[in-house]
N, C-alpha and C positions, 0 to 999 in steps of 0.2 A: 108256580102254575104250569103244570104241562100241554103243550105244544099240541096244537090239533093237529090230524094227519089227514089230507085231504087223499079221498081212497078215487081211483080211477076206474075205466073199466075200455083202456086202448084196444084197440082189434089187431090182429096180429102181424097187421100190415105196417099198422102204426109202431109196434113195437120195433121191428127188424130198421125201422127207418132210426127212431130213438136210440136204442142201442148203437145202430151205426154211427150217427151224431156224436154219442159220445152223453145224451141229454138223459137217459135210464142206465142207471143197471141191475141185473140179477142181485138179490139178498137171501139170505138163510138166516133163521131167527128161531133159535132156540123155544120153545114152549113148554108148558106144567102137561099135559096132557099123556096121557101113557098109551101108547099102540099096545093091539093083544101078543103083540112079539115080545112086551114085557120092556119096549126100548121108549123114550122118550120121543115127543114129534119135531118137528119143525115146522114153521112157517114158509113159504117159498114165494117169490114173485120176482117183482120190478120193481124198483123206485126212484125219485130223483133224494138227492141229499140237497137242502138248504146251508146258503150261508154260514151257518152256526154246527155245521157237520152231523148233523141230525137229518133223518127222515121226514120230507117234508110233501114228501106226495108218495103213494104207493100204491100196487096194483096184485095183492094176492090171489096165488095162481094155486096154492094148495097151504092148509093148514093141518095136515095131520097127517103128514109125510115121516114116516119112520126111518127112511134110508133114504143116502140121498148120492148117484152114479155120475159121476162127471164122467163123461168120455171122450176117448179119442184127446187126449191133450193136445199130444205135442201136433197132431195133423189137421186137427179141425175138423174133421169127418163127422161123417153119420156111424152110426153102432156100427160096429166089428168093421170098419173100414182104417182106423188108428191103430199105434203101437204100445199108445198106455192109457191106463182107464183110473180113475179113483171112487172108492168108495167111502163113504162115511154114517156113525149113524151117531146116535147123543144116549148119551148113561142117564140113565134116573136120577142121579148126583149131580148131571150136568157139564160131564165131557164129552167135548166130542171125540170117537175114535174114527180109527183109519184102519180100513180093510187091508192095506198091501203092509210089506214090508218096506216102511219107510224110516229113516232114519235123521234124528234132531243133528244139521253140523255143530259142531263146538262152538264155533265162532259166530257168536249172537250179537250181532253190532244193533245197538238201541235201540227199536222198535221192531228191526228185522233180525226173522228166524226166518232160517233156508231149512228145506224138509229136501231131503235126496232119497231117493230110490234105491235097494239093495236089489241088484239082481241075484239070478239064480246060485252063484258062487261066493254069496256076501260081498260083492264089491261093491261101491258107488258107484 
């Protein structure tokens, strides 16, 4: 039997307080849906996870997002105020790809894969 998902609709006051709690966080969720970019969508929001590591409250902020720009990593900034940015979008197949040049480290210890950044001269 699957699991209801109680959908929210926090104002975005509530959210920055949630998130800072630590009680939401941001999700990306793959979708069937095809943007005219020929690229698969996502889903994007908020949500809390239950007990059982499932989605058990959530609050979608866009369902037919075809690309999707993290910014500013490592500073936390607003646009063009950071030193690194990532992009991603999702294959019709259902990969997700990575706009920069990143690269898999070797060393995959059990659940964690570390993704590093090639800079301009191929280094890590």
């Amino acid at each position: 039997m699957k699991k209801e998902i109680k959908i929210h609709k926090w104002t975005p006051e509530e959210i920055k307080d949630l998130v800072f709690k630590g009680e939401i966080t941001p999700y990306i969720k793959p979708t069937r849906y095809i943007h005219d970019s020929g690229f698969r969508c996502f889903e994007v929001g908020y949500c809390k996870i239950g007990s059982d590591n499932k989605i058990s409250e959530k609050m979608a902020l866009g369902t037919i997002t075809d690309h999707i720009w993290f910014h500013n990593l490592l500073e936390g900034g607003r646009r063009g105020d950071g030193k690194f940015s990532l992009s991603i979008d999702l294959t019709k197949d259902g990969y997700i790809r990575f706009f920069r040049r990143f690269f898999w480290l070797e060393d995959i210890a059990m659940s964690t894969a570390e993704l590093s950044f090639l800079d301009q001269t191929g280094a890590l």
